[in-house]
Every structure is written in C-alpha cells, then in structure tokens.
C-alpha positions in Angstrom: -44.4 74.5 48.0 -45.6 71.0 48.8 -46.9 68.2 46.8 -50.5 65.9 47.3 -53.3 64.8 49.2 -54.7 61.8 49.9 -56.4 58.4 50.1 -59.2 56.7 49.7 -61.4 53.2 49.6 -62.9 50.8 50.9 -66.0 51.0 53.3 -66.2 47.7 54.7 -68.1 46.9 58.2 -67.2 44.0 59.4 -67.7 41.5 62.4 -64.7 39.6 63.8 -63.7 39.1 67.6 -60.3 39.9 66.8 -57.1 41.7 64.8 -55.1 39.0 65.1 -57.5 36.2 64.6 -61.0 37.7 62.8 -63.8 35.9 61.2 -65.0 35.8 57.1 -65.6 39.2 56.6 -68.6 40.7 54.5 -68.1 43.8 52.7 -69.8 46.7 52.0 -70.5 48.3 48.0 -66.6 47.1 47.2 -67.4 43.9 46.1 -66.1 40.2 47.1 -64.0 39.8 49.6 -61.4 37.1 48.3 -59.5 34.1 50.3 -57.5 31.6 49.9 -60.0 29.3 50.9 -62.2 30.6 48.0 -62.0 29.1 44.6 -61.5 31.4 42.2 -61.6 31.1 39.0 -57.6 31.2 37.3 -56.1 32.4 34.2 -56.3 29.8 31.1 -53.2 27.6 31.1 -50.4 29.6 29.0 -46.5 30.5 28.8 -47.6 32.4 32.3 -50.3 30.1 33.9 -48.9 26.7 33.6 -51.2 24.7 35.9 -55.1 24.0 34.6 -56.0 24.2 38.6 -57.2 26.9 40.1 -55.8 30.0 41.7 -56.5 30.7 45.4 -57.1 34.3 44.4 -57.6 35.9 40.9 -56.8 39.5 40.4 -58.1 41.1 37.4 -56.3 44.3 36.5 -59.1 45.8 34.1 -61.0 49.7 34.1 -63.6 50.3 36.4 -65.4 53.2 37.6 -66.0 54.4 40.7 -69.0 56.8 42.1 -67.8 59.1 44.9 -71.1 60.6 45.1 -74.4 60.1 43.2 -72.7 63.5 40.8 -69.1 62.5 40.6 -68.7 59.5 39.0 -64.7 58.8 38.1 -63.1 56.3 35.4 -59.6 54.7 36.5 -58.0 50.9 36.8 -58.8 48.7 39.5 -58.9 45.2 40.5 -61.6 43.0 40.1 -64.4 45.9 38.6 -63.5 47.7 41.5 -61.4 50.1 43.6 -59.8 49.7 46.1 -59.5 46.2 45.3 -61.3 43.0 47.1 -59.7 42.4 50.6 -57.4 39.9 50.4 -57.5 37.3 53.4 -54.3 35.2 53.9 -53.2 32.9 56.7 -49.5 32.9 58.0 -47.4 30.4 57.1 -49.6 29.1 54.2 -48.9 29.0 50.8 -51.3 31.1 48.0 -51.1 31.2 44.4 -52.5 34.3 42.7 -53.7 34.3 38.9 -53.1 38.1 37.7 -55.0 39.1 34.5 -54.1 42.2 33.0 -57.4 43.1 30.7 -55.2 47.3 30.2 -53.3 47.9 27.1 -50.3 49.2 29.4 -47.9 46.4 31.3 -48.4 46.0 34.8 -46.9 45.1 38.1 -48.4 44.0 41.3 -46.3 44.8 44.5 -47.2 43.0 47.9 -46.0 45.7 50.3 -44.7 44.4 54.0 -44.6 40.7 52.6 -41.3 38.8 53.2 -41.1 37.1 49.9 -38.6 37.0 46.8 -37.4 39.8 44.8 -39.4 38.3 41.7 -42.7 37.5 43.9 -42.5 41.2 45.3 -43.6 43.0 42.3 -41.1 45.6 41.7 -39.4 45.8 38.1 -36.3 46.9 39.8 -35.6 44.1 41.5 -36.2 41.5 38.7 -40.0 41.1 38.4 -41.2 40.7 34.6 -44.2 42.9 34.0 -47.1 41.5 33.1 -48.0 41.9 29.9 -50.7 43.6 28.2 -54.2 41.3 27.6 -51.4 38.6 29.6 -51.3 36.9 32.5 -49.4 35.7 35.4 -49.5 32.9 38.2 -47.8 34.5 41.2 -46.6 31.5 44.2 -45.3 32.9 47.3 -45.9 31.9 51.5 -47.1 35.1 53.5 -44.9 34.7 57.1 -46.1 38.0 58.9 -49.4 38.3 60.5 -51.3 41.6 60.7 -52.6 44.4 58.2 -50.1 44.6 54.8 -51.5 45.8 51.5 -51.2 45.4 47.0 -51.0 47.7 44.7 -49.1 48.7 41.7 -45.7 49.4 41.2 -45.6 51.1 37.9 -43.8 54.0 36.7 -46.0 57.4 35.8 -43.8 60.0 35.1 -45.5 62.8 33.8 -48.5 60.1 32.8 -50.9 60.8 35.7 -53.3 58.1 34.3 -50.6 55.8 35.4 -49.2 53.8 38.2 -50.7 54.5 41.9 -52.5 57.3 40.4 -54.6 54.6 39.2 -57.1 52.4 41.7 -55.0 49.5 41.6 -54.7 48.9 45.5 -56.0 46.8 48.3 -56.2 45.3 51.9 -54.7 42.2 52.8 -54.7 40.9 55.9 -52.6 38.4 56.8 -54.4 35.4 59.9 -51.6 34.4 62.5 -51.1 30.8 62.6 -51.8 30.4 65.8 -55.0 32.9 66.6 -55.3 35.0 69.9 -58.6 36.1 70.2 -59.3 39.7 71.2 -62.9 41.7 72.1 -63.6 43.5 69.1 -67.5 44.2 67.8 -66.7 45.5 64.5 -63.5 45.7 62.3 -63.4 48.3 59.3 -61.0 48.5 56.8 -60.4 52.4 55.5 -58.1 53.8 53.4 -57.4 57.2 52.6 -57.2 58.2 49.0 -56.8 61.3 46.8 -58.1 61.5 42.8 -58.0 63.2 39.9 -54.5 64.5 40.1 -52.6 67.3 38.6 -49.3 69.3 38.3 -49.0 72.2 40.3 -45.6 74.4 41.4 -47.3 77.0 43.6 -49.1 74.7 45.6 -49.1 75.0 49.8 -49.8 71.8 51.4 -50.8 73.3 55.2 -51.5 70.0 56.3 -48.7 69.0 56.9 -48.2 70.4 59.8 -47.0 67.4 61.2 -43.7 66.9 59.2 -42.6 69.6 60.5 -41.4 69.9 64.0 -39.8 72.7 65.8 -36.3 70.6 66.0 -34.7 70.2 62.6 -31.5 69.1 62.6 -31.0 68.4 58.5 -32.4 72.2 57.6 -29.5 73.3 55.3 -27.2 76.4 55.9 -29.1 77.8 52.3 -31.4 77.3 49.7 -30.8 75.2 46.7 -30.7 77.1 43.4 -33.5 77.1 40.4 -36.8 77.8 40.4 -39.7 74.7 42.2 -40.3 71.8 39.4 -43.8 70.3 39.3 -45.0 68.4 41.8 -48.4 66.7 42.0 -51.7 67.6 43.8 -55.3 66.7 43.8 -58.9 68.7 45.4 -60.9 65.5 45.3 -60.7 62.7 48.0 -62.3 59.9 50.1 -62.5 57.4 52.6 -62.9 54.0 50.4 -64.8 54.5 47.5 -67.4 57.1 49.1 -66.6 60.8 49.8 -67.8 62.6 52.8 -71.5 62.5 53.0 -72.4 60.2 50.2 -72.0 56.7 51.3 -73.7 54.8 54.2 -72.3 55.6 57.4 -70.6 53.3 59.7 -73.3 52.2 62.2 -72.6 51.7 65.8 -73.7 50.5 69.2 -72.8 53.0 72.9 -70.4 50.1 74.4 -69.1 48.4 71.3 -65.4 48.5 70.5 -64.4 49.2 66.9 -61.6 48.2 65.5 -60.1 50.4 62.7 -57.4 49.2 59.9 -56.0 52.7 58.5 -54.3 52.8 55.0 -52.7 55.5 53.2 -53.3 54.6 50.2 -52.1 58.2 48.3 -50.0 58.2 45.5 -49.2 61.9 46.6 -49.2 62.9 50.3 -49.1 62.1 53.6 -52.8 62.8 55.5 -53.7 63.7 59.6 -56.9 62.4 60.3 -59.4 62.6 63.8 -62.5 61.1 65.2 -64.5 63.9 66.2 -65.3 63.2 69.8 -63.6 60.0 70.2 -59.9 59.1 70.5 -57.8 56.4 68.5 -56.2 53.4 70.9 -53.1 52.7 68.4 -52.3 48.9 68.7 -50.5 48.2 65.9 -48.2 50.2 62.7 -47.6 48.7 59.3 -49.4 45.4 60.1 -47.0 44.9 63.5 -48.5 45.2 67.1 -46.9 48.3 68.8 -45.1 47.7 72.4 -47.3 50.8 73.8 -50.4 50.6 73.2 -51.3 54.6 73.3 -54.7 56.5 73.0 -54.1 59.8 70.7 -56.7 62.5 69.5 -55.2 62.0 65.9 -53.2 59.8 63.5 -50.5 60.9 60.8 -50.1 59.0 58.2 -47.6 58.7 55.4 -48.3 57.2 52.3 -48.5 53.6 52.4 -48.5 53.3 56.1 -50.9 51.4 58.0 -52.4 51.8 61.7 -54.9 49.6 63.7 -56.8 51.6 66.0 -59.5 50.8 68.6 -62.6 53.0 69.9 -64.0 52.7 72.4 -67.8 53.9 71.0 -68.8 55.8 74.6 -69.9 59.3 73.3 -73.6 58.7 71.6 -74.3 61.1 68.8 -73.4 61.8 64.9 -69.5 61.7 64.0 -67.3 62.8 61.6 -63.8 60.4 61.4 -61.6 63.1 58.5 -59.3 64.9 57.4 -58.1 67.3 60.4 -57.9 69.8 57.5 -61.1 71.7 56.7 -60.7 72.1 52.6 -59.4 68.5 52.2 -62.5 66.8 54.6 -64.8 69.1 53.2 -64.0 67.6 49.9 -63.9 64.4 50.5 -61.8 63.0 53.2 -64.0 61.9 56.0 -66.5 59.0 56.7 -70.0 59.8 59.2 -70.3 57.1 62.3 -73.9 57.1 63.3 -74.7 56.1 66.8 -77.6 53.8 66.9 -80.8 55.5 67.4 -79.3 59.1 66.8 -80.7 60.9 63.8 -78.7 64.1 63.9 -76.6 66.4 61.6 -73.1 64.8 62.0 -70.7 67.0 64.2 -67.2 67.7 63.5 -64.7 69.2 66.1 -61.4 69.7 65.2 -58.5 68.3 67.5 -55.8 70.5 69.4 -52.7 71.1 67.9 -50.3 67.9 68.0 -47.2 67.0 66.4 -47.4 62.6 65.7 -44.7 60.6 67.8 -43.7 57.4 66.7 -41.2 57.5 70.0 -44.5 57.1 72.3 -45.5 53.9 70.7 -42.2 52.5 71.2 -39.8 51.4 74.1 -37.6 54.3 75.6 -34.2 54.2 75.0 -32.5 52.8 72.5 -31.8 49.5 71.0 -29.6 46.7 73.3 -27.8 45.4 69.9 -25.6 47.5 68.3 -25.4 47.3 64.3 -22.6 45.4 62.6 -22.7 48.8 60.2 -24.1 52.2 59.6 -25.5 53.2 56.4 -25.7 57.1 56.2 -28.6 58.5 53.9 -28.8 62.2 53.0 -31.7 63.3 51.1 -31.6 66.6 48.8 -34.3 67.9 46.2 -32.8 69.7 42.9 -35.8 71.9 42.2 -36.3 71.9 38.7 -33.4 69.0 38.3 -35.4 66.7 35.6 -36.5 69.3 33.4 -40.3 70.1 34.6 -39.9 68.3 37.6 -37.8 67.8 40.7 -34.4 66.0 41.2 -34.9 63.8 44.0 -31.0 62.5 45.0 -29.7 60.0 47.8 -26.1 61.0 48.6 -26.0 63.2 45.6 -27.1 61.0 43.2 -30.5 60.0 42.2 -31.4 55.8 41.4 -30.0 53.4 40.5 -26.5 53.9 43.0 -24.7 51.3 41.1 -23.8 49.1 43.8 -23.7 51.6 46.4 -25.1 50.0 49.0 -23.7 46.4 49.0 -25.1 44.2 52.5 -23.6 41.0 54.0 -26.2 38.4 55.0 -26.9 38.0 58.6 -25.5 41.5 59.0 -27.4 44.0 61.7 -27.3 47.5 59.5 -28.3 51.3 61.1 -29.6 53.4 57.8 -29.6 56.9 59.1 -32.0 59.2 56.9 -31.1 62.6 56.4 -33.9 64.3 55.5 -32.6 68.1 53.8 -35.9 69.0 52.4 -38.7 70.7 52.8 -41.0 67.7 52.4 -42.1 64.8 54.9 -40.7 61.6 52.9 -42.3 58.3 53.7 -39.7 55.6 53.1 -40.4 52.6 52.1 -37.4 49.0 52.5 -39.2 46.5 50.5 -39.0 42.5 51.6 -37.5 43.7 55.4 -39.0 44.5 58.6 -37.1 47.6 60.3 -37.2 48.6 63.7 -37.5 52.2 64.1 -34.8 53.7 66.7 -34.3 57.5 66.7 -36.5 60.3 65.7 -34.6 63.5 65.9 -32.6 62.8 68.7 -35.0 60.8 70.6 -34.3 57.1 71.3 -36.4 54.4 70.9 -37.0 50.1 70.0 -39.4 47.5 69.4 -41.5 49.3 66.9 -41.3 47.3 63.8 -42.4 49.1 60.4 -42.3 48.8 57.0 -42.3 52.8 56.0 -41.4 55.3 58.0 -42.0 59.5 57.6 -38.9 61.4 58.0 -39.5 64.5 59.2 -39.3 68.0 57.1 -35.2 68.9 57.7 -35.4 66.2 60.3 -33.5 62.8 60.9 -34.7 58.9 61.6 -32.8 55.9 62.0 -33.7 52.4 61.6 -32.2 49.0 62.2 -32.7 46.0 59.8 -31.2 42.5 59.5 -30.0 41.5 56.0 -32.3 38.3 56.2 -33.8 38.5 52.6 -31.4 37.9 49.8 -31.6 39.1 46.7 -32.3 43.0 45.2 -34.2 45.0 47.3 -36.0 48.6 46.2 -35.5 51.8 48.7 -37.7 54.6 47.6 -40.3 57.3 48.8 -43.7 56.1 48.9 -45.0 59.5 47.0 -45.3 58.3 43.2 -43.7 61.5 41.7 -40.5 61.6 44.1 -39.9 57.9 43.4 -40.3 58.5 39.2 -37.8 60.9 40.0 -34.9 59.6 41.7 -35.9 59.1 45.1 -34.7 55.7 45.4 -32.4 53.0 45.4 -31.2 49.1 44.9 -30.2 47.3 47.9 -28.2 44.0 47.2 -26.6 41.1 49.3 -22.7 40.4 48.5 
C-alpha cells in the first residue's frame, strides 16, 4: 500500500540574470509578488500588532479558490486570495517584519521552512509558537541568514480533517537574495511547485511511482511483517504544476539558446513525485535552497515533499514539451506544465525517461566527511499498521511523539542522526531551524551537500551530520501530513 501524490502552484515566468542574485520578478495569474521593499499594508495596531507602521510583507490567511482548468474550479485556504501564495523576496542578512491575518474560523500557524530563526519565529506549535488566532493577527520579526530557494506554509494539525493543515493552499516561495550577489547567465527563472488536491482516505491504494524509494539495496527490510491489517493513509487523482493543471494554463514560452532556470517545490501534503522534461535534461545546481558541490545533468528529478531543487536547461531542442509527472495516470491528470518553443505551433510531445533510481551521493563529494561527530544519534523508524485506530502508528525508537526528552543536544556539539528506515514508505525528513549535511545513503559515502529534508529510502538507511548551533526546541518529523499527525516525529532540545 502507499500513501499520496503530489504538488502544485505557481506559474511564474520570470526574468533575472541570476539564482543567487535575480532581479524584481513579475508573476504570472498568481498574483503580487511581495518584498520587503514593498509597503504593504499591516494589521491594525492590537495585543498582536503593536507598531502603527507598516509590515514589510502582509500575509492574509483567508479562502480562495482556485481554477485548475476552465471546468474544475476548487475552494481551499490560501494566502493573499490566492494559492500558492505570493513569492516572497528576502535579502540575507536583513531584517523583515511580517503582518499575518487570519480571516478562517480555525487557528493557524505559519512555518518558515529552511530559515535559521527562533523556535517562536519558526511557526511550529511544538516548539512554543502561539497560534494565531481566529479573525486575529500576528506581527512576526525575524533576520533571514541563508541565501537560496526556502519556502511557508502551514504547520497545522489535520488528523482525520482533510480540509485542514497542508491539505489546504496555504504555501509559498521565498527566495532568499545573498548579501553579496554573484551574478550568473540565466534568461528566465520559473518558480514551480508540485501539488496534489482534493484528498481522500484510502487503504488499498498502490503508489507505483514510487519507484524511486525503493532501491535494490535495503538494509532496514525487517526479518517479518508487522501484525494488523493497513490503516488509512491519504491519496488524491487531481494535480498540478502551480495553480494550472496540464494543458489548461499558458505555457512557458521559450527562445532555442536561452538558459532557464527552474526552482522545483514539493509542495504535497501526501507524497513524494519523479518528474522529466521531455526531450531536455535538468543541470541540478542547487537542493533545499543550498548550491550542490557537483553540479550534475540528470534525465529526471525525485522529489520528496517539501524539498526543493534548482535546475538549469539548456533550451537546445526546438519543438512542443511536456515538463511532468514521469507517471502516465498522475501527469495525465494534472501534473505537468507545456514549454513552447518560440515559433513552434505543434501538439506538445511527451517521452518518458529510462529507468533511473535518484542519487543524492552524485551531487555530493565522495567519501565521507573529514570531521567526525561528537555523538551518534540512532533513529529507527517502524509503522504499526492500524496502530491509531483507523490510521497508522508511525513510531521513532518504538515510540511515537513527543520522546519526552529523548533526544537531549549540547550546544556546539557535531551530532550523526542515523535514520533507520523499516518501512515500506519513502519518508522525507524534515530538522527544523538546522542545516544538515547529508553523508551516507545506504552504504555509500558522501559530504558537502547541505539540506533541509532528506528522503530515506523504502527499508533503506541515511545519515546526516548537524551542528547544535540553534538553541532552543526543535521539531523532527516526516514531511507527509498524515505520518506526522500520527507520530512520526519528535522534539529536539539543547541541555
């Protein structure tokens, strides 16, 4: 059995010379693109918005709707009247205040995933963020210090509530400016994230693609299978790339010679996705928001959910594209985007890639790590099918959240977390407020790829280093909504 599908969002073409250091961007059908440099208009002064000046950025969490195609128009809760969410343009180093205006009946979190910032700032109940109330407000402070591609979105619980939490639209780009720019030779820049909808509970379900979580190695796979009979897990048949699915929004217009740079979210509450340019391959550059130390052309890209990927094409293959879903059912119902070549007016073409499991390893340094860690932190994962009732038990060294002190770090400390993956699922996990170097995938050594989430493979092992540089509770948990609400996670905190 397997669990969801995936993303979707926001078509956005825009011109910058750069990923590191890219011009005001303009945005296609999503609405405003918001910076700090933009005055927006703030909450009222209250208990929560003490200052009559303006917010640099104003988020309103409120209902929207969104139109995936002229017939299949969806209701759900975004930001700003839409979803995903305005980009959100930040510069390193530089302080932004954010006025968030809750216009649901429901309390609401906001979670700035791959920021370095406080416990409270970070958005996560769990580690001490107040909600924000419902018809409330809240003035958020907090100094971005990493450059590159991060993303918001909320941090709710759902539970069995699939009108709830990252089911909803509440997500976005940000993109974080280096301080100091270095200017690259990029003709376009697209944001796109991958995005699943209108979910549903299913126990039968077979996710085939997949195919990537699970590798031939599998060191974790487990003598025998658990007792009891598969709990619910969740799935969805409708999909897109932004807020358009496959066919029904403009395509992304191009020039023979230009090179395009693409900023990938996953952006599902539900499952990890594979997608492919037809005709074209992906130049990787950078993961979660972090420039990669081998740069590395590949024919597709797996992502987890809530992982990121910057990707260049080169546009050298003149015709009518298809950038999808590698599988047929899931881009056929949504997942894809069409890239028109300029003064090509023919019936896009799709051509599925050869068979290829992802490798984070390639991307990376060989060998491993020069600095040992002060400790080693082992992590076995287990599902109890049917373990909550309806659902799935999801436990982390045989107990699921909240490990009451179980995992206790020193300050300054260097810490190894080995994750032991013992099920049948492809877990992306997800160390809020740290940066993680990925070292080990199944055996195979590696350093200097920094991350935020990482996919464990199906009965297969990872290992990452961290410092203990960020004080203060700290949320460990699988990025799929469902596992999470049920166990799959844990608090970090700093003697």
């Amino acid at each position: 059995m397997k669990r969801r599908d995936f993303l979707r969002s926001a078509a956005m073409v825009l011109a910058a010379p750069s990923l590191r250091d890219a011009g005001p961007y303009g945005l296609s059908q999503m609405g405003q693109m918001a910076t700090p440099s933009q005055g927006k208009p703030s909450a009222a002064p209250g208990p929560e918005s003490p200052s009559a000046s303006p917010a640099d950025i104003t988020l309103h969490i409120e209902p929207v709707t969104v139109e995936l195609a002229p017939d299949r128009i969806l209701s759900t809760i975004g930001y700003n009247g839409t979803s995903p969410g305005p980009i959100l343009r930040m510069k390193e180093g530089k302080s932004v205040t954010v006025d968030v205006i809750n216009r649901t009946d429901t309390p609401e979190l906001v979670h700035w995933h791959g920021f370095l910032i406080s416990p409270e700032m970070d958005g996560v109940e769990e580690q001490g963020a107040r909600p924000i109330p419902p018809q409330g407000a809240r003035r958020l402070q907090f100094t971005p210090s990493l450059a590159g591609s991060r993303w918001y979105h909320t941090h709710a619980m759902a539970e069995s509530d699939l009108h709830k939490g990252a089911y909803t639209g509440q997500f976005g780009f940000v993109y974080i400016d280096p301080a100091s720019g270095d200017p690259g030779h990029y003709d376009q820049e697209h944001f796109l994230a991958l995005r699943d909808w209108e979910p549903f509970f299913s126990s039968t379900m077979e996710d085939d693609d997949d195919e990537d979580g699970k590798p031939a190695v599998q060191p974790e796979k487990p003598t025998r299978d658990l007792p009891g009979s598969p709990g619910l897990e969740v799935s969805s048949m409708t999909y897109s790339i932004n807020d358009k699915a496959l066919g029904a929004g403009q395509p992304i217009r191009v020039k023979q010679g230009e090179r395009v740079l693409f900023h990938l979210l996953n952006a599902s509450a539900i499952e990890n996705r594979r997608i492919a340019f037809a005709g074209h391959k992906f130049r990787i550059i950078a993961m979660d928001g972090n420039p990669v130390p081998t740069p590395t052309e590949v024919d597709a890209i797996f992502l987890g959910a809530g992982e990121r990927v910057c990707a260049v094409v080169e546009m050298n293959n003149p015709g009518v594209w298809i950038l999808g879903a590698t599988n047929d059912m899931i881009r056929n119902a949504g997942l894809g985007v069409i890239v028109e070549y300029a003064n090509q007016h023919k019936k896009a073409v799709w051509n599925k890639p050869g068979p290829a499991n992802w490798d984070y390893t390639i991307f990376g340094k060989p060998g491993g790590p020069a600095q040992k860690p002060d400790a080693v932190i082992d992590m076995v994962f287990e599902k109890m099918p049917s373990g909550m009732g309806k659902f799935n038990a999801w436990l982390i060294n045989g107990k699921p959240y909240p490990h009451e002190r179980e995992f206790v770090l020193e300050q300054g400390k260097r810490y190894r977390l080995i994750y032991r993956n013992r099920t049948d699922d492809a877990h992306p996990m997800h160390l809020h407020r740290h940066q993680t170097e990925l070292v080990e995938v199944n055996g195979k050594w590696t350093h200097g790829l920094i991350k935020d989430t990482v996919v464990v493979p199906y009965f297969g092992r990872a290992s990452i280093d961290f410092v203990a540089d960020q004080p203060g509770l700290t949320l460990f948990h699988c990025h799929i909504q469902n596992h999470m609400d049920y166990g799959f996670k844990a608090l970090f905190r700093y003697a």
